[in-house]
C-alpha positions as CSV (number, residue, x, y, z in Angstrom):
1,X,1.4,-9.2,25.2
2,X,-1.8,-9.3,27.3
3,X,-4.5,-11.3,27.0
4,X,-5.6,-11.3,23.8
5,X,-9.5,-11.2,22.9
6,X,-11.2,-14.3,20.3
7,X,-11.4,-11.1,17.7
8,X,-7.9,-10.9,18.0
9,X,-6.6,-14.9,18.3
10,X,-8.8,-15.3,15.2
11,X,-7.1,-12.8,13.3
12,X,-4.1,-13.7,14.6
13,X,-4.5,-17.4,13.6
14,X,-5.7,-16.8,10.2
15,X,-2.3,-15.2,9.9
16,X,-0.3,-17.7,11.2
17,X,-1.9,-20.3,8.8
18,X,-0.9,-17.6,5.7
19,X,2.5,-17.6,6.8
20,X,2.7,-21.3,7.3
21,X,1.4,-22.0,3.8
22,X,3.1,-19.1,2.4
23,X,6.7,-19.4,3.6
24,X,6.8,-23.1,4.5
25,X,4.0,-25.3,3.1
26,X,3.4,-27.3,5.9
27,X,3.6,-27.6,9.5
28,X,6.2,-29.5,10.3
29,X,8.6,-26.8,8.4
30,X,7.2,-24.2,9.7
31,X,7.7,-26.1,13.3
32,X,11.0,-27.1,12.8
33,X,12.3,-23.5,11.7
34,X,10.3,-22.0,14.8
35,X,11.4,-24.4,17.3
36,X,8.2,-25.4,18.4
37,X,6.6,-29.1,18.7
38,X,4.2,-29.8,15.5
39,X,1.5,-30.8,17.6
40,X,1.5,-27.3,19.6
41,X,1.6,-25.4,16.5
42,X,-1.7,-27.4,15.1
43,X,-3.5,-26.9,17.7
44,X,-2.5,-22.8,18.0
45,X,-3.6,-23.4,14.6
46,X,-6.8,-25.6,14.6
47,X,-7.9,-23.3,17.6
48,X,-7.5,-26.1,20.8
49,X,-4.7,-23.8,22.4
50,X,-4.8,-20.3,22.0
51,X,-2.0,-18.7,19.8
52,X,-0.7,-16.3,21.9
53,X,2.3,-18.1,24.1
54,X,4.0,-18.7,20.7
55,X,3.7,-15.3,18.7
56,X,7.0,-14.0,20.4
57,X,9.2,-16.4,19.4
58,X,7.8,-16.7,16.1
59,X,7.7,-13.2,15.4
60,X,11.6,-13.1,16.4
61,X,12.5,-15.9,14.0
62,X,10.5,-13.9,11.0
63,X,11.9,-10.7,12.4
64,X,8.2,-9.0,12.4
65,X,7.1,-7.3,15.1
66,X,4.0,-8.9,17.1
67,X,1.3,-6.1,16.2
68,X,1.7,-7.4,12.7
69,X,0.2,-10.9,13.7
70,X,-3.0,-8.7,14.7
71,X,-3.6,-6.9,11.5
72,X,-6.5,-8.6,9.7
73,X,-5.0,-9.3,6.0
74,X,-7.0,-10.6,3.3
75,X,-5.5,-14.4,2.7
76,X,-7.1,-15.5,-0.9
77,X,-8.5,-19.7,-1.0
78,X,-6.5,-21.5,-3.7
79,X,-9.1,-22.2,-6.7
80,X,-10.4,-18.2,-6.5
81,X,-10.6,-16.5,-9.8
82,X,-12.4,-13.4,-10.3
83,X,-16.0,-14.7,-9.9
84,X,-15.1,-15.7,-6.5
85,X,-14.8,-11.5,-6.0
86,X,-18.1,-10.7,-4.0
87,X,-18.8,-9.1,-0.5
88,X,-21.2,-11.2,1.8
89,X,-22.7,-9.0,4.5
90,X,-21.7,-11.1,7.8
91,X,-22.9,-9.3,10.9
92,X,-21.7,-11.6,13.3
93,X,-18.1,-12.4,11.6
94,X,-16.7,-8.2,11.1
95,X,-13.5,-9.6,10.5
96,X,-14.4,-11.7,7.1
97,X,-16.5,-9.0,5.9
98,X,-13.2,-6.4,6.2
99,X,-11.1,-9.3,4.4
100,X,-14.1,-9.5,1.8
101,X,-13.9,-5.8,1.1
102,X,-10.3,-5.8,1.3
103,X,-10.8,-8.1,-1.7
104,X,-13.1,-6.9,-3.7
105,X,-11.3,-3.2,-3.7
106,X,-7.9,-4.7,-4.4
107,X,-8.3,-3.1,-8.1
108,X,-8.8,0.2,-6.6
109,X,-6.2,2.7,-7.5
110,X,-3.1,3.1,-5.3
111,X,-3.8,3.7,-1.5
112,X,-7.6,4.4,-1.9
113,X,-8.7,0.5,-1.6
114,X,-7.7,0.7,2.8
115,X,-10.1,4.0,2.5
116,X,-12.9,2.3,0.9
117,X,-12.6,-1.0,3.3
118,X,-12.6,1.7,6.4
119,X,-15.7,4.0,4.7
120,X,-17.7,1.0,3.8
121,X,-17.0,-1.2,7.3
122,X,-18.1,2.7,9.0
123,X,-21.6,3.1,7.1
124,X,-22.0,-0.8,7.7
125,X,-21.8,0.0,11.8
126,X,-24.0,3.2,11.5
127,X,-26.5,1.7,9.3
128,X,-26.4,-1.9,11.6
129,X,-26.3,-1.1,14.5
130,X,-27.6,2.5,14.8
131,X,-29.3,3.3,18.0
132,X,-31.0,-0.1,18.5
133,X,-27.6,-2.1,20.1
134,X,-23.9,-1.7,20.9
135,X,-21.8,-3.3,18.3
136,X,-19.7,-6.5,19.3
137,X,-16.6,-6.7,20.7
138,X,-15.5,-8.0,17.1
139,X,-16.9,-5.1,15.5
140,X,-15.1,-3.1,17.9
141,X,-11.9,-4.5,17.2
142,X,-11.9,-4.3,13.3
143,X,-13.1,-0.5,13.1
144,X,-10.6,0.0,16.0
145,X,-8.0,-1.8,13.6
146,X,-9.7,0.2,10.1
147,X,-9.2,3.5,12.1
148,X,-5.4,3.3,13.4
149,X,-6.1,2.5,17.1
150,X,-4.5,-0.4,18.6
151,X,-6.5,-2.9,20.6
152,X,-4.3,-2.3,23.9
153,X,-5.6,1.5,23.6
154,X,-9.0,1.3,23.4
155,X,-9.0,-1.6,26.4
156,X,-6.8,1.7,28.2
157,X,-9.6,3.7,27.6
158,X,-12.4,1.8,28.6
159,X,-10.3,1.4,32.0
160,X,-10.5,5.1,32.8
């Protein structure tokens, strides 16, 4: 993997910290089963050290391949109920607002909810952003993401 961008390690973080609470409940599990030190993993995780360096070798050990680490995925807090379902308009965090929507369209029926996240996130840029800036680098990422076009291809382009 290249570089990755702070859209990306953020995303990619949020998912670690999922798949540690998820699959292993703590750190030191998760650590163990990896093969990496618990203090390296906490701070990949806590965001002192980036997560990149370890995202091979924990995608080998839960046989996933790497780009899954960079899909944003919506990761519910513990305590939510359905009251908690809302979307807060977040200009300068894309990534939360896509999780958001992601949430609040879980009801939707089969297959439509990723077309409503993509629809919504698309009039949010046009309407935001219009002719008066360029979007961010994060809201680059997450409609590059909504759309289907990975992250190393649209830094290919932007090369030529």
């Amino acid at each position: 993997m290249t570089d990755m961008t702070r859209p990306e390690t953020d995303v990619v973080r949020s998912n670690l910290r999922a798949l540690v609470a998820e699959r292993y409940g703590s750190q030191i599990n998760a650590a163990r089963t990896w093969g990496v030190p618990q203090s390296t993993l906490s701070k990949a995780l806590s965001g002192d050290r980036s997560p990149e360096y370890l995202l091979a070798r924990i995608a080998r050990h839960e046989r996933l391949p790497e780009e899954w680490f960079l899909t944003p995925r919506l990761h519910p807090e513990s305590g939510q109920d359905e009251m908690g379902k809302r979307f807060r308009f977040l200009a300068d965090d894309p990534v939360r607002m896509a999780l958001d929507l992601e949430e609040y369209f879980a009801d939707a029926p089969e297959g439509k909810a990723p077309r409503l996240v993509k629809a919504v996130m698309r009039t949010l840029l046009d309407q935001y952003f219009g002719e008066v800036h360029r979007p961010s680098e994060q809201w680059r990422f997450v409609i590059n993401r909504l759309e289907g076009f990975s992250a190393q291809s649209s830094t290919k382009q932007q090369a030529s």
